[in-house]
SEMAR-336390 format. One line per 2 residues: number of its first residue (from 1); their letters; for each residue x negated, y, z of C-alpha. Coordinates in steps of 0.2 Angstrom, whole numbers. Example, Ala and Ser with C-alpha at 12.3 -4.5 7.8 and 13.67 -1.06 7.14 Angstrom:
# SEMAR-336390
1	as	-62 -22 39; -68 -5 36
# end
This chain:
# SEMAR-336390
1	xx	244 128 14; 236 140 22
3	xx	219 148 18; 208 157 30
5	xx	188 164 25; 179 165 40
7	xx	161 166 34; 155 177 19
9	xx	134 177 21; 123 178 6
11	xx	128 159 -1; 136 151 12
13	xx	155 152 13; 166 144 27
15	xx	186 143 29; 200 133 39
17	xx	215 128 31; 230 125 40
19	xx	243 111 33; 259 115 44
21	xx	268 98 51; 283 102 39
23	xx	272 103 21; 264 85 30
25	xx	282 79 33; 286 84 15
27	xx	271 76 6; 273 59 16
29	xx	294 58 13; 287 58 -5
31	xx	277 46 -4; 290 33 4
33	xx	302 38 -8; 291 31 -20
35	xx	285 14 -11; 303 12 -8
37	xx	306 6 -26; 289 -4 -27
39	xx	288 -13 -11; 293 -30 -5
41	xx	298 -35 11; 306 -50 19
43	xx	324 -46 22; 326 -32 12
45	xx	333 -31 -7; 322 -21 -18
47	xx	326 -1 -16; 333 -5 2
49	xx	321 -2 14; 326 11 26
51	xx	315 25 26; 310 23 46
53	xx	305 5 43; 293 11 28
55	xx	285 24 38; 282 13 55
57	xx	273 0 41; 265 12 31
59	xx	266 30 38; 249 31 46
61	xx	243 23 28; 251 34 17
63	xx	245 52 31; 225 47 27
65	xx	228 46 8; 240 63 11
67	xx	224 70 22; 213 67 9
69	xx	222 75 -5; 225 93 6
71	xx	207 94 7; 203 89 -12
73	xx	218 104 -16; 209 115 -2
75	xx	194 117 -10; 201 117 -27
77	xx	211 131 -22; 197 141 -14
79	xx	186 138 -27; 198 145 -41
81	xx	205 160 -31; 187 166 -27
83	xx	179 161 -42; 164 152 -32
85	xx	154 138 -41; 150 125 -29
87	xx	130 122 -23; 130 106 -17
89	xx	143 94 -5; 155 104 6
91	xx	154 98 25; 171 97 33
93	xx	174 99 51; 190 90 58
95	xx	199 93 76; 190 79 88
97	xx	204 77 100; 212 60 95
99	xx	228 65 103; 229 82 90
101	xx	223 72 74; 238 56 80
103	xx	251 72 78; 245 76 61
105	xx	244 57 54; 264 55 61
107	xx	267 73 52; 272 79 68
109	xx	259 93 70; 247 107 58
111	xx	233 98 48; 218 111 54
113	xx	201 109 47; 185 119 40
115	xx	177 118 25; 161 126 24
117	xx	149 125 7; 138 136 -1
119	xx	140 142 -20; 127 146 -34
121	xx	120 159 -36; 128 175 -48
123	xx	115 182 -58; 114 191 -76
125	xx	100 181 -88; 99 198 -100
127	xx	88 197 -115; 73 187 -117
129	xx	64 200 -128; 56 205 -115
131	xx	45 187 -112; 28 188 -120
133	xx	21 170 -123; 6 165 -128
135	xx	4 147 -139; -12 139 -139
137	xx	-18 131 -153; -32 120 -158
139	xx	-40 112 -175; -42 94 -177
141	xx	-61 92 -179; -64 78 -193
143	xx	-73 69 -185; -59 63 -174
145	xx	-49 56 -188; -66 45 -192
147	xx	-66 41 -173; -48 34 -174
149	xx	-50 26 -190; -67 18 -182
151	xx	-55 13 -166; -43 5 -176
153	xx	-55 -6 -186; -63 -10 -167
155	xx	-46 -17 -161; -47 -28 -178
157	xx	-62 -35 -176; -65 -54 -179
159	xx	-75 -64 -166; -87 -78 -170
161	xx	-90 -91 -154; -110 -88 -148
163	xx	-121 -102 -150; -121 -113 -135
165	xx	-131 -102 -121; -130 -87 -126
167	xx	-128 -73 -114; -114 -62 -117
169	xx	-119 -43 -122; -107 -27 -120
171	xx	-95 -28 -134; -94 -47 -135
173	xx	-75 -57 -132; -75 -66 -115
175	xx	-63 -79 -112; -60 -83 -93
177	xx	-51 -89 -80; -53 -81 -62
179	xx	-46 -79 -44; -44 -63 -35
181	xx	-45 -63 -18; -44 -52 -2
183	xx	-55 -60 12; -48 -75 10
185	xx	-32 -75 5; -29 -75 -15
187	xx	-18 -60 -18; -1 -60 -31
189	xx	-7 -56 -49; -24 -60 -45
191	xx	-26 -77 -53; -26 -79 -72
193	xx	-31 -92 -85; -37 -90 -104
195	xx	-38 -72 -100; -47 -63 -116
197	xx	-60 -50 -112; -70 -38 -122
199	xx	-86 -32 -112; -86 -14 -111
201	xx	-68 -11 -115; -66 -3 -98
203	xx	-49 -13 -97; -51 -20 -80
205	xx	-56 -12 -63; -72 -3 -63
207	xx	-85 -12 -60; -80 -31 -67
209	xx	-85 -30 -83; -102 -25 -79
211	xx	-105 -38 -67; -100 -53 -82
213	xx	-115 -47 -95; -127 -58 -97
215	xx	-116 -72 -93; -114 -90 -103
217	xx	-101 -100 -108; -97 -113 -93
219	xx	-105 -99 -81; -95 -99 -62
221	xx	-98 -79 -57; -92 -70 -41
223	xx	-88 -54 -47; -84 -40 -32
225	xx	-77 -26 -35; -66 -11 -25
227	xx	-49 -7 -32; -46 14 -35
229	xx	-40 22 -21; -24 28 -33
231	xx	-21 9 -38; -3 5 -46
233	xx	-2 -9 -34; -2 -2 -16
235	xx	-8 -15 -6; -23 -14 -17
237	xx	-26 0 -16; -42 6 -9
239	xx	-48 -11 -7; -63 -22 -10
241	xx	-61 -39 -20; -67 -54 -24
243	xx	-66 -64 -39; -70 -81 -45
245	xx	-73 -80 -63; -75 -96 -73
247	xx	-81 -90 -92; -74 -103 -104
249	xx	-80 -94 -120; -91 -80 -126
251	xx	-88 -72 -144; -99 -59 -155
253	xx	-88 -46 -165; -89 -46 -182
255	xx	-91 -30 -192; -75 -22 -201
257	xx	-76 -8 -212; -66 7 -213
259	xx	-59 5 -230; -44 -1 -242
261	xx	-45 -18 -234; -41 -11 -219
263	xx	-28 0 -223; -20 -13 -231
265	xx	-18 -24 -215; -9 -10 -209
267	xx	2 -9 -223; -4 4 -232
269	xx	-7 7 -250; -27 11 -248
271	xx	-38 22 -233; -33 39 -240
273	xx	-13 34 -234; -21 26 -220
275	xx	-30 43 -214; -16 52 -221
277	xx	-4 44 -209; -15 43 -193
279	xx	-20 63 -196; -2 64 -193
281	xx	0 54 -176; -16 64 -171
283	xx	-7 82 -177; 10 77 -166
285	xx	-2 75 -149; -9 89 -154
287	xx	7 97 -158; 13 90 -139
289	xx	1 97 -130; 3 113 -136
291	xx	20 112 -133; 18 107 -115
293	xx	9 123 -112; 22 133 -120
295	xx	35 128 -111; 23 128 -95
297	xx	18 147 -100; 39 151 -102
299	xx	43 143 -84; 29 152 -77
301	xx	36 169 -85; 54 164 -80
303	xx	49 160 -62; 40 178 -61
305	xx	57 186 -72; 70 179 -60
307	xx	71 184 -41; 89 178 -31
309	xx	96 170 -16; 93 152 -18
311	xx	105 138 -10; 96 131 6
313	xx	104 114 0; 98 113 -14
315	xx	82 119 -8; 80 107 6
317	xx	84 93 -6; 73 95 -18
319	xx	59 97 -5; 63 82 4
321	xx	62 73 -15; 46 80 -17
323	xx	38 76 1; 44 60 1
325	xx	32 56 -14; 18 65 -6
327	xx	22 53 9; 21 38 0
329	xx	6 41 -12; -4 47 7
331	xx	3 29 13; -5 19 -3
333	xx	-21 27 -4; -24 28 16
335	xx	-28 46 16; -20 61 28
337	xx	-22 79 26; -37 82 34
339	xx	-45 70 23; -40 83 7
341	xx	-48 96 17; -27 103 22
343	xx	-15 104 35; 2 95 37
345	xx	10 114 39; 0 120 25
347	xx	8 106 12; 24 109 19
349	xx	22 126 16; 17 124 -2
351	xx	29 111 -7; 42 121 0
353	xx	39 134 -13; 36 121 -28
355	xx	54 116 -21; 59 134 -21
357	xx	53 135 -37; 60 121 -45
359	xx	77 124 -39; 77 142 -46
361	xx	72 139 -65; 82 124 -63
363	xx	99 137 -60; 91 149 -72
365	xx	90 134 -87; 107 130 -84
367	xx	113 148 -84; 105 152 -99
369	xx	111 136 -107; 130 139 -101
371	xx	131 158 -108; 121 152 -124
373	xx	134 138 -128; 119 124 -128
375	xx	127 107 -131; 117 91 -131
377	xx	128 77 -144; 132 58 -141
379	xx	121 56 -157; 106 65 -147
381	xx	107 55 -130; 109 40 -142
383	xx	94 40 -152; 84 44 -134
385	xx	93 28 -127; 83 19 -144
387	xx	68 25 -141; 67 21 -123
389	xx	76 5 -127; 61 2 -140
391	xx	47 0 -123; 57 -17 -119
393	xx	54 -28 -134; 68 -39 -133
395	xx	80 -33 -119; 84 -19 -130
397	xx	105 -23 -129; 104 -26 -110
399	xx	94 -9 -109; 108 0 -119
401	xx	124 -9 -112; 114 -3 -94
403	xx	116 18 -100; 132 15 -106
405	xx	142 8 -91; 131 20 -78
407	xx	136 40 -80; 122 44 -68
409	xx	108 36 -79; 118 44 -95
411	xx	116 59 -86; 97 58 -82
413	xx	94 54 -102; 105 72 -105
415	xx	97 81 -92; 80 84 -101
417	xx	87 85 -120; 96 101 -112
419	xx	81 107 -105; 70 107 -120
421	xx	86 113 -131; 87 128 -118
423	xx	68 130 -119; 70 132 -139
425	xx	83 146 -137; 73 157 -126
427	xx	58 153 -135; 66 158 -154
429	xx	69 174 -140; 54 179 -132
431	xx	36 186 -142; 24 174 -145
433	xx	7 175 -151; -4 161 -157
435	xx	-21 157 -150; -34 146 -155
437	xx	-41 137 -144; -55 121 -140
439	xx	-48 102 -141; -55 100 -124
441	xx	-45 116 -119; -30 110 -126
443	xx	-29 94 -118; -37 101 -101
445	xx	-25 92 -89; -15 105 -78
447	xx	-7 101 -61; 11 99 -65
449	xx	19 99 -47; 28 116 -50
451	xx	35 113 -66; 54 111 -65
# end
């Protein structure tokens, strides 16, 4: 085999490779020479069959499996002579004269193809002593434990039916049935029966819980409202609806106090356990936020750090990931650019470089986890397989059996245990400070569209 570079340009690298007719001739003799043994044909004892009969049956057969192998042995060889790393799928260019590619598949004439593909960047990660990080903290006011300990006992409360004719106040437990519709068409998962509702909960579209105070058991209500223009439900989205409510019963809540009785319904020795253990779940969102930010405030530093030729492929997949989505959410919500005050080009433009952006801390986290020997363990992916697992109440084995037989979905559960274990090294690395900061602060939400 022959190997030939005949492009060499930032990333992008192309060859030919020439197999001549006698190395094809060779490879497919071999390959009859093995079939001989297995095959069975009519009028021939096993072992028997002369060589030019196998190949008129299964010459052309054996040249395309032949074919394929050259190029899978092509690019290994170029790959390990140059030490090149590939960027993405190599595009091959075969002869298109049929008569030239009918030679090669008798092994009659020179296998010529290109290969052309470009490689990952080289680029030397250094120290990280250099990174200066800022960690933003804040202190859990007091008064939000009391709020989550006065949610908690909320979500306990005990309803006592009104008396006969009483109008329903915000706070009160509906129980209704209704019909959603769209003009007047009733719309899928828009009709439901003994549906509980607390007034005031904000747990259905705004505007519908509003529109049932002051109403009475028996009471037939037309409640209209407009679905969000960012509804899950796309073709919902951004439209108005109407409903035909029937209320079936209306219930006051009973008082529960934020004491041992309570924490013992929860399973906990007395409130002071109980506090204990929702200070706790309050301290790890805490503790997340703040580590969303750092991690945000590393990228940021890394993106600024790290400056190199990125793959084009990569690039232009990544973009087309993100535009898609930008697409599809314009699509559901019935909006365009100019409606967001934009351009088309301008988006482009700026999604372009999220793209750009992504793809090069993307190269720069698995550099930095390559050369630092960052490993992820079965027993990791394993216990993120649980927890996911835990979000589907009773599907959990069908769930796991699903990771287990699909490497590409194993693969997506790996990918970001990596990341954040990558993210610890350079942290443990870098200088960081702590600041304290507001609550509000803290949980101020940030747009995450450039984060890798």
């Amino acid at each position: 085999m022959q190997t030939t570079e005949t492009l060499s340009q930032g990333l992008k690298r192309e060859y030919q490779v020439i197999l001549a007719a006698s190395e094809l001739a060779s490879k497919l003799e071999a390959q009859l020479s093995e079939l001989k043994d297995k095959v069975r044909i009519n009028g021939f004892r096993p072992g028997k069959v002369p060589a030019g009969h196998l190949k008129r049956l299964y010459g052309k057969s054996i040249m395309g499996d032949v074919v394929q192998q050259a190029v899978n042995d092509a690019q290994t060889k170029i790959l390990a002579d140059n030490n090149l790393r590939l960027a993405g799928q190599p595009k091959l260019d075969f002869p298109e004269d049929r008569a030239e590619m009918d030679k090669v598949l008798e092994a009659t004439g020179d296998l010529k193809f290109s290969i052309a593909f470009e490689v990952l960047p080289t680029f030397d990660v250094g120290s990280f002593e250099d990174v200066e990080l800022e960690r933003v903290v804040a202190e859990i006011p007091a008064e939000d434990i009391d709020q989550q300990l006065k949610d908690l006992a909320d979500r306990n409360k005990n309803y006592t039916a009104r008396e006969e004719g009483a109008e329903a106040q915000s706070g009160d437990k509906l129980t209704i049935d209704f019909v959603g519709r769209l003009g007047e068409e009733a719309f899928e998962g828009g009709t439901a029966e003994n549906v509980d509702l607390v007034l005031g909960s904000g747990s259905f579209i705004p505007g519908f819980e509003a529109q049932l105070e002051g109403a009475k058991a028996g009471d037939e209500r037309k409640v209209v409202v407009t679905f969000p223009a960012d509804y899950q439900a796309a073709h919902l989205a951004g439209q108005e609806a109407v409903f035909d409510v029937t209320v079936k019963a209306v219930a006051a809540p009973g008082d529960v106090a934020v004491d041992d009785e309570l924490a013992k319904k929860f399973g906990f020795e007395d409130l002071g356990k109980l506090r204990e253990a929702v200070t706790a779940r309050v301290k790890a969102d805490y503790d997340r936020a703040s580590r969303d930010k750092l991690k945000r405030a590393l990228l940021d530093a890394l993106d600024k750090k790290f400056d190199f030729e990125l793959p084009q492929d990569m690039v232009e997949q990544e973009f087309n990931g993100i535009w898609g989505q930008i697409q599809a959410e314009q699509n559901a919500a019935g909006k365009t650019f100019a409606d967001e005050g934009t351009t088309e080009e301008e988006q482009r433009a700026e999604y372009r470089r999220i793209a750009e952006r992504r793809v090069r801390l993307g190269l720069v986290v698995a550099e930095v986890g390559e050369k630092a020997g960052v490993k992820v363990g079965d027993d990791e992916v394993s216990r993120a397989i649980v927890e996911r697992a835990r979000q589907f109440p009773g599907q959990e084995k069908l769930f796991w059996d699903y990771y287990q037989k699909n490497p590409q979905a194993l693969a997506e559960i790996r990918a970001p245990i990596y990341e954040e274990k990558v993210v610890d090294h350079i942290i443990a690395a870098a200088k960081v400070s702590d600041k304290t900061i507001s609550k509000d602060e803290l949980f101020k939400v940030e747009d995450d569209a450039a984060d890798a």
